[in-house]
N, CA, C and O atoms as a printed pandas DataFrame, in Angstrom:
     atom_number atom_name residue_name chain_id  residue_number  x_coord  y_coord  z_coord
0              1         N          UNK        A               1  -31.625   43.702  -56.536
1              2        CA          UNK        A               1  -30.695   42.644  -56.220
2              3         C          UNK        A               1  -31.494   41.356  -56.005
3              4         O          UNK        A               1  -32.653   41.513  -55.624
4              5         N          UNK        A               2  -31.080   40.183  -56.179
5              6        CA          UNK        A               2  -31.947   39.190  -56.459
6              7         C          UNK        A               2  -31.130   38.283  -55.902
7              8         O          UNK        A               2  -30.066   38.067  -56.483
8              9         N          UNK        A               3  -31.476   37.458  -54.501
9             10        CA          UNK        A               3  -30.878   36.155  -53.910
10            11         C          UNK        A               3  -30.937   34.709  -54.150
11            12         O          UNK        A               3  -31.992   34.137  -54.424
12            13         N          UNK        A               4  -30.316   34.386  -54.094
13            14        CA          UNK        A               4  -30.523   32.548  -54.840
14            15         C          UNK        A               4  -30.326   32.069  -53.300
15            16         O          UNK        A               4  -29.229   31.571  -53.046
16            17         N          UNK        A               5  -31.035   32.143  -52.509
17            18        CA          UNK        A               5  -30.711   31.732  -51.107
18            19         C          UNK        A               5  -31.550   30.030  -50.852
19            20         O          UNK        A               5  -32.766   29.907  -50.704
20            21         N          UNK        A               6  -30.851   29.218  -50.853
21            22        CA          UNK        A               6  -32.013   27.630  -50.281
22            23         C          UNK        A               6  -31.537   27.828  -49.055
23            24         O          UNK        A               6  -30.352   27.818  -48.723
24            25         N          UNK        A               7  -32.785   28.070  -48.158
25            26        CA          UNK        A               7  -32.494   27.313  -46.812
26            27         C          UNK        A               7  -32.549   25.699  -46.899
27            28         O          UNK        A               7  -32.229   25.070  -45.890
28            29         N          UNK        A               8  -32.820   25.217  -47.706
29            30        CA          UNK        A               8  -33.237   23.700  -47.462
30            31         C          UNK        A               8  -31.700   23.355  -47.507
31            32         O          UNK        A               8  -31.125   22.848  -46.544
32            33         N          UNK        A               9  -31.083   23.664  -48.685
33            34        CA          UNK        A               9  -29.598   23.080  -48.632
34            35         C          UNK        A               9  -28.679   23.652  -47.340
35            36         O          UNK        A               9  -27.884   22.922  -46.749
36            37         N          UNK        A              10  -28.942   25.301  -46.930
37            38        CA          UNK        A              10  -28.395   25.654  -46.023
38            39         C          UNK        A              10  -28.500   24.954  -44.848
39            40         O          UNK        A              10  -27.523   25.024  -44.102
40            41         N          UNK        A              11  -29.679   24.126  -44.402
41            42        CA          UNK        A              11  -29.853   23.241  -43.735
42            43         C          UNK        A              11  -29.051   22.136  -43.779
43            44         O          UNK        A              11  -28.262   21.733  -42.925
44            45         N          UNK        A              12  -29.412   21.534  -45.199
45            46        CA          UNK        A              12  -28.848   20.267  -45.356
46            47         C          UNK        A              12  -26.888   20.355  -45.196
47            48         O          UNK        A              12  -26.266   19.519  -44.542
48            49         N          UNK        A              13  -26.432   21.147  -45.697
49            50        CA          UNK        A              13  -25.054   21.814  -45.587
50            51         C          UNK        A              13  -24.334   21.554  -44.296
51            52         O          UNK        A              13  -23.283   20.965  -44.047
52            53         N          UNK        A              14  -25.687   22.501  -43.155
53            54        CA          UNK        A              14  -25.262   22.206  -41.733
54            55         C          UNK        A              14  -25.278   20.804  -40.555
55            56         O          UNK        A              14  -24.471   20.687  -39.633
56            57         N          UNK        A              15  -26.387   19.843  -40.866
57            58        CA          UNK        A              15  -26.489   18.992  -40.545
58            59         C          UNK        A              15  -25.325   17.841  -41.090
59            60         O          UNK        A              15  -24.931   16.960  -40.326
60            61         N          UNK        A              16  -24.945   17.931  -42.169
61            62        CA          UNK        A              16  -23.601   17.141  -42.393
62            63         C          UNK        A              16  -22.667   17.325  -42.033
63            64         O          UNK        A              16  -21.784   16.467  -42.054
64            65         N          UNK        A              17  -22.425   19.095  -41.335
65            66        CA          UNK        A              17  -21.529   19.293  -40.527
66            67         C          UNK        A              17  -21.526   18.874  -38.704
67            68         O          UNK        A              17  -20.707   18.900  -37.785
68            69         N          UNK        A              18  -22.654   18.582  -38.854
69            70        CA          UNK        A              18  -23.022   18.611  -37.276
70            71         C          UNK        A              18  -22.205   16.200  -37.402
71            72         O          UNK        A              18  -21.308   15.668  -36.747
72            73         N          UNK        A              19  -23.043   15.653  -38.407
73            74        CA          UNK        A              19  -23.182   14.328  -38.351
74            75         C          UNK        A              19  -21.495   14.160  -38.502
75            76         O          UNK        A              19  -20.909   13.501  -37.643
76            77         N          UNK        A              20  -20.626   14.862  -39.775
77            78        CA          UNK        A              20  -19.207   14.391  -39.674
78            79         C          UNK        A              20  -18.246   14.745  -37.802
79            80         O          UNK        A              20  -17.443   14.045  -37.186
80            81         N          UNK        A              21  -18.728   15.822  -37.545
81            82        CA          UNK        A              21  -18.631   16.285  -35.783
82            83         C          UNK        A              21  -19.068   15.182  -35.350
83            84         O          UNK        A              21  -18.212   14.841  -34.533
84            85         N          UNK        A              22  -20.212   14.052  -35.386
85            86        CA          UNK        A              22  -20.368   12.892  -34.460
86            87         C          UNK        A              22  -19.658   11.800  -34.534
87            88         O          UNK        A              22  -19.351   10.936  -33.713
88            89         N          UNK        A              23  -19.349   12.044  -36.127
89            90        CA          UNK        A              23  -18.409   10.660  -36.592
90            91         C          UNK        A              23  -16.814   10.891  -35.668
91            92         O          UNK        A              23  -16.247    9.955  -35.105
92            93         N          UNK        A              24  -16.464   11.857  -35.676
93            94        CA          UNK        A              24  -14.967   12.168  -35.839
94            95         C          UNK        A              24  -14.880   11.785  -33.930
95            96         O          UNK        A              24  -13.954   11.179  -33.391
96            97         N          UNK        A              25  -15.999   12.293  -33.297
97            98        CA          UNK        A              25  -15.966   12.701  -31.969
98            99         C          UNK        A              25  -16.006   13.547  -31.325
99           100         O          UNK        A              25  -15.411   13.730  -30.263
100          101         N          UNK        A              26  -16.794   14.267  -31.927
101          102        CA          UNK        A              26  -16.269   16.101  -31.308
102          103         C          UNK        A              26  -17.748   15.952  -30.547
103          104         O          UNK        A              26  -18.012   16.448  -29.452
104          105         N          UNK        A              27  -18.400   15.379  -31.141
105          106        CA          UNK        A              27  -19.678   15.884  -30.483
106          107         C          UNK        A              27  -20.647   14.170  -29.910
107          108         O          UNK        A              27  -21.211   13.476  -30.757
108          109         N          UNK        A              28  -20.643   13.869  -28.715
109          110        CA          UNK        A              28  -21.938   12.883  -28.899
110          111         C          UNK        A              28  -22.779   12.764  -28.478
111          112         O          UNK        A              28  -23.326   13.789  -28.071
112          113         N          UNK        A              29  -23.410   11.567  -28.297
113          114        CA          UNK        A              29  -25.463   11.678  -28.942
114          115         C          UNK        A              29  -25.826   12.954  -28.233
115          116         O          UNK        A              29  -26.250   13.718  -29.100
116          117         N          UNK        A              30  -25.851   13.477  -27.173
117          118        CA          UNK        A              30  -26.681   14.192  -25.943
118          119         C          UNK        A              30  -26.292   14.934  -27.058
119          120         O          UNK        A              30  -27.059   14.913  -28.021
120          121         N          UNK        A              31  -24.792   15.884  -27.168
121          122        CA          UNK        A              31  -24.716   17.281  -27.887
122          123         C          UNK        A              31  -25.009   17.208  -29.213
123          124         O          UNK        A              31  -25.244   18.281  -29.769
124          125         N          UNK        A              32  -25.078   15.706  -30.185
125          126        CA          UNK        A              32  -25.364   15.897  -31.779
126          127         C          UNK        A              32  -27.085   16.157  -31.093
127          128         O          UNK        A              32  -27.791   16.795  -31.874
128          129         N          UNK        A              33  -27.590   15.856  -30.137
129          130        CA          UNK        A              33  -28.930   15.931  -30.264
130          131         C          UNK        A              33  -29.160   17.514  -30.211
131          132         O          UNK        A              33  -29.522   18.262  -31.119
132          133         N          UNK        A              34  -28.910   17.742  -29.160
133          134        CA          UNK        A              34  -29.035   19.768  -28.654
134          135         C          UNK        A              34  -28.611   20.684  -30.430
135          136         O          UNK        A              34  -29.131   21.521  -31.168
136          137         N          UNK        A              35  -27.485   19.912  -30.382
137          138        CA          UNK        A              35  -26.889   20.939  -31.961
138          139         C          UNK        A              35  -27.824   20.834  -33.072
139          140         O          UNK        A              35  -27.849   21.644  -34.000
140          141         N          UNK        A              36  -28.714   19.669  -32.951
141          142        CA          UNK        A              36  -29.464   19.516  -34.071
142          143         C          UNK        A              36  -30.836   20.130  -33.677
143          144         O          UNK        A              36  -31.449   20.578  -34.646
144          145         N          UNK        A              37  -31.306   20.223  -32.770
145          146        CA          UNK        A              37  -32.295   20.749  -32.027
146          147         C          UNK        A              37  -32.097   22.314  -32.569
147          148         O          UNK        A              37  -32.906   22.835  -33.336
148          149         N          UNK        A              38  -31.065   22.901  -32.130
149          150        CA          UNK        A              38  -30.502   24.305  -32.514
150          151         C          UNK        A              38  -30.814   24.818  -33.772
151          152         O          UNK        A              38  -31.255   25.917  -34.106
152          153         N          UNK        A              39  -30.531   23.902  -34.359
153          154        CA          UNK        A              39  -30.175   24.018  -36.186
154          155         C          UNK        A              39  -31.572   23.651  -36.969
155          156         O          UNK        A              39  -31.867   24.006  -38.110
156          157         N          UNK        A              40  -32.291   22.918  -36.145
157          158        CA          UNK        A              40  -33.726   22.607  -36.563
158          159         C          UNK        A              40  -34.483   24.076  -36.295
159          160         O          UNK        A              40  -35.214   24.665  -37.092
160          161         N          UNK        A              41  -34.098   24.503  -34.944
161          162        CA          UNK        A              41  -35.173   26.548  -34.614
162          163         C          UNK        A              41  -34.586   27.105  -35.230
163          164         O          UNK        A              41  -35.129   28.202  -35.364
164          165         N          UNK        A              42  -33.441   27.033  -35.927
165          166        CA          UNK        A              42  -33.140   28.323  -36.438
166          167         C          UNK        A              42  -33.137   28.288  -38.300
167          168         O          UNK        A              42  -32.899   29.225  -39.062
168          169         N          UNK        A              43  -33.501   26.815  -38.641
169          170        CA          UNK        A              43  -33.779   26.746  -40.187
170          171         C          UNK        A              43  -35.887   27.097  -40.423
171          172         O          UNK        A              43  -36.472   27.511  -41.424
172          173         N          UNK        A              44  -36.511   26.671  -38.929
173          174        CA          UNK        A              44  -38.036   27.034  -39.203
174          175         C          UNK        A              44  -37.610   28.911  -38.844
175          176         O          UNK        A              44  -38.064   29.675  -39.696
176          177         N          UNK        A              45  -37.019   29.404  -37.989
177          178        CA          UNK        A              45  -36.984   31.017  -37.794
178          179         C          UNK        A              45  -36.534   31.080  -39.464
179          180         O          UNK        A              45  -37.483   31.442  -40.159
180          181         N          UNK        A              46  -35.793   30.913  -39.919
181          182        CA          UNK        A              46  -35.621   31.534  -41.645
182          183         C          UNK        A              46  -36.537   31.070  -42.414
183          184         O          UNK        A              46  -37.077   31.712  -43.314
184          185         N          UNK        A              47  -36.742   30.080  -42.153
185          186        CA          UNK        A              47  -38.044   29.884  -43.305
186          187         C          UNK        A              47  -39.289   31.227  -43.128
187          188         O          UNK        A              47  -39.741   32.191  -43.747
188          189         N          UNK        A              48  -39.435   30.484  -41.816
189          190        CA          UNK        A              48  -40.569   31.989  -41.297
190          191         C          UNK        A              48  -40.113   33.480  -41.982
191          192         O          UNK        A              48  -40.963   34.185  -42.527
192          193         N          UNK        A              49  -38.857   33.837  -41.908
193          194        CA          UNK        A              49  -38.637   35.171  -42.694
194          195         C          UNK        A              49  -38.879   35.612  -43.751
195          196         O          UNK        A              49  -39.409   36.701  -43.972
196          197         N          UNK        A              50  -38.346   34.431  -44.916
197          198        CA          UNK        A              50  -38.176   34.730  -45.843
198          199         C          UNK        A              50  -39.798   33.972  -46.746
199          200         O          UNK        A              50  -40.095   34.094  -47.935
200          201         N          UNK        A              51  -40.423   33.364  -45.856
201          202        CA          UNK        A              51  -41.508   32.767  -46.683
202          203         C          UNK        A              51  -42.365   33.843  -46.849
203          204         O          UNK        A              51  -43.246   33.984  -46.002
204          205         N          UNK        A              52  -42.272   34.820  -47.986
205          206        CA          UNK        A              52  -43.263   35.937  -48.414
206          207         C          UNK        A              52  -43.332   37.038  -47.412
207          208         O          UNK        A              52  -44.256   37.335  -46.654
208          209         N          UNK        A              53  -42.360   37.488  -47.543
209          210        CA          UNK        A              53  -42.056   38.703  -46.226
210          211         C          UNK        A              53  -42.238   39.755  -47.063
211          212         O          UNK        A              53  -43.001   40.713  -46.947
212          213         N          UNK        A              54  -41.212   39.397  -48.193
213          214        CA          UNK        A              54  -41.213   41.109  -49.063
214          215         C          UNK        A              54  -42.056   40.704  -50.228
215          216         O          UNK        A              54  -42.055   39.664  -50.887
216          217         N          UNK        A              55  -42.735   41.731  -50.311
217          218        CA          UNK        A              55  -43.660   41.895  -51.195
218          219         C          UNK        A              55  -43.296   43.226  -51.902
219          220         O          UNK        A              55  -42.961   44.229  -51.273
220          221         N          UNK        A              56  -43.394   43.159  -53.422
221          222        CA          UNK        A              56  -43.379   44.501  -54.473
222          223         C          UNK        A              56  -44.656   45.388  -54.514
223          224         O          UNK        A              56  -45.747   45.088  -54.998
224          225         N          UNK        A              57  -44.317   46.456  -53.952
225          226        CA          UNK        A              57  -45.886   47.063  -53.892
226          227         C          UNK        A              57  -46.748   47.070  -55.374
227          228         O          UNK        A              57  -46.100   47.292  -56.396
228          229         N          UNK        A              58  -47.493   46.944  -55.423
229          230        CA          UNK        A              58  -48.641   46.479  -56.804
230          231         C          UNK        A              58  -48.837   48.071  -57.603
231          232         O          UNK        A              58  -49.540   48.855  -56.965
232          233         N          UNK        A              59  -48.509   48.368  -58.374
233          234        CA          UNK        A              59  -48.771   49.615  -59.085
234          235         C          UNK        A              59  -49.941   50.075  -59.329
235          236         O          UNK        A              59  -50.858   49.283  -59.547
236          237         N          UNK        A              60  -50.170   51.561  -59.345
237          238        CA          UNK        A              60  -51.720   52.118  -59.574
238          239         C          UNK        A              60  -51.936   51.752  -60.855
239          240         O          UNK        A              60  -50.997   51.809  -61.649
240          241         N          UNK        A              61  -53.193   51.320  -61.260
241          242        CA          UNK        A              61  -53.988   51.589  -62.461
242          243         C          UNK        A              61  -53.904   50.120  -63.111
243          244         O          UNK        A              61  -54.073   49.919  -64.314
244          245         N          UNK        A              62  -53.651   49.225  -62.269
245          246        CA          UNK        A              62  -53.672   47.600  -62.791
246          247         C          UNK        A              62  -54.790   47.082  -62.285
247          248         O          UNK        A              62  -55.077   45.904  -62.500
């Protein structure tokens, strides 16, 4: 099975959700700051995962 996963856009995706939340009013500066803070540890925790985690074991006799 083979993933087409970007965290970069998954990032970028979420932060426009967080910035239209500041526009509208749902959220301001103190909480767009914390939410973005949030969303910043948890896009370096996935990077960290997925940056060369799984590896295909290398076959005998190569």
């Amino acid at each position: 099975m083979t993933y087409n996963f970007d965290p970069d856009r998954w990032y970028e995706n979420h932060r426009e959700l967080l910035e239209e939340r500041r526009r509208k009013g749902e959220l301001d500066e103190a909480a767009f700051a914390a939410e973005l803070d949030e969303l910043d540890r948890r896009h370096a925790e996935m990077v960290r995962r997925l940056d060369g985690t799984y590896q295909l074991p290398e076959e005998k006799g190569r």
